[in-house]
C-alpha positions in Angstrom: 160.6 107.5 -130.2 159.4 108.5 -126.7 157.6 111.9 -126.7 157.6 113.9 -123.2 154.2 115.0 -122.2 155.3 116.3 -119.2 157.2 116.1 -116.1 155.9 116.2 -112.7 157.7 115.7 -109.0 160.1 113.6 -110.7 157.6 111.7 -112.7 158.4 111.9 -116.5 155.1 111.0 -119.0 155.4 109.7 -122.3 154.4 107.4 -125.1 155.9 104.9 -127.2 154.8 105.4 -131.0 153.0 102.5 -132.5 152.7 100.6 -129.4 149.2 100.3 -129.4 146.1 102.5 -130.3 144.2 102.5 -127.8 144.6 105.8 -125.8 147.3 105.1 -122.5 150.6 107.1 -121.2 153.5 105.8 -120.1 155.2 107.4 -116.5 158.9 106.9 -115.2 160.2 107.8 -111.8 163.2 106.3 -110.9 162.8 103.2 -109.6 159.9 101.8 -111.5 157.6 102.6 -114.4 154.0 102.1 -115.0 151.3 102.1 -117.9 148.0 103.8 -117.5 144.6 103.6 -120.1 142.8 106.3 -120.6 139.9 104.5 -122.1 137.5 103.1 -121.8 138.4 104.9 -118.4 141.5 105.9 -116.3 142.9 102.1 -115.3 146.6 100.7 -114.5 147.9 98.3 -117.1 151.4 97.1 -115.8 153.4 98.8 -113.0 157.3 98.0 -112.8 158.4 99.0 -109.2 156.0 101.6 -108.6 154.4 102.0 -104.8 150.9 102.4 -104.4 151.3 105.6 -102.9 153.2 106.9 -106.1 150.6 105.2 -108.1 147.9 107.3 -106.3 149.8 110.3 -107.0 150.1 109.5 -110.6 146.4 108.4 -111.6 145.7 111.8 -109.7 148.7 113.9 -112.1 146.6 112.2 -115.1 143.2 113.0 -114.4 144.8 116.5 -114.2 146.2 116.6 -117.2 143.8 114.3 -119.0 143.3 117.5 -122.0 147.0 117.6 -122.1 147.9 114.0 -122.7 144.9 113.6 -125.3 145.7 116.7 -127.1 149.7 115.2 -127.0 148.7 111.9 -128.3 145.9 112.9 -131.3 149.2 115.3 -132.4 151.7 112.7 -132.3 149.6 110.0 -133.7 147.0 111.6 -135.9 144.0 110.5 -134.1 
């Protein structure tokens, strides 16, 4: 199961459930996919095809909706 977060200029965020526990999001556009941690602090994991300037524009879309994606994963997972 992939839960939607939300969608943003054709980026789609998500999680997998019981990937892992600490706090990350998923994000696919098409053409490549990356993984982002929230903690200990906002970093890139693994990015699949992504540019740099879409990567910029993601980690940006996150720290936007930081609230939103914790609120989504403590709801989904519990936490």
């Amino acid at each position: 199961m992939s839960p939607t977060i939300f969608r943003d200029g054709g980026f789609r965020f998500y999680f997998f459930s019981r990937e892992e526990t600490r706090i990350h999001v998923h994000v696919y556009h098409t053409g490549g996919e990356a993984k982002f941690w929230l903690e200990p602090q906002l970093e890139l994991a693994q990015n699949y095809g992504l540019t740099d300037r879409q990567l910029s524009k993601v980690s940006r879309l996150i720290q936007e909706h930081e609230d939103e994606i914790r609120a989504a994963w403590e709801k989904h997972f519990g936490g």
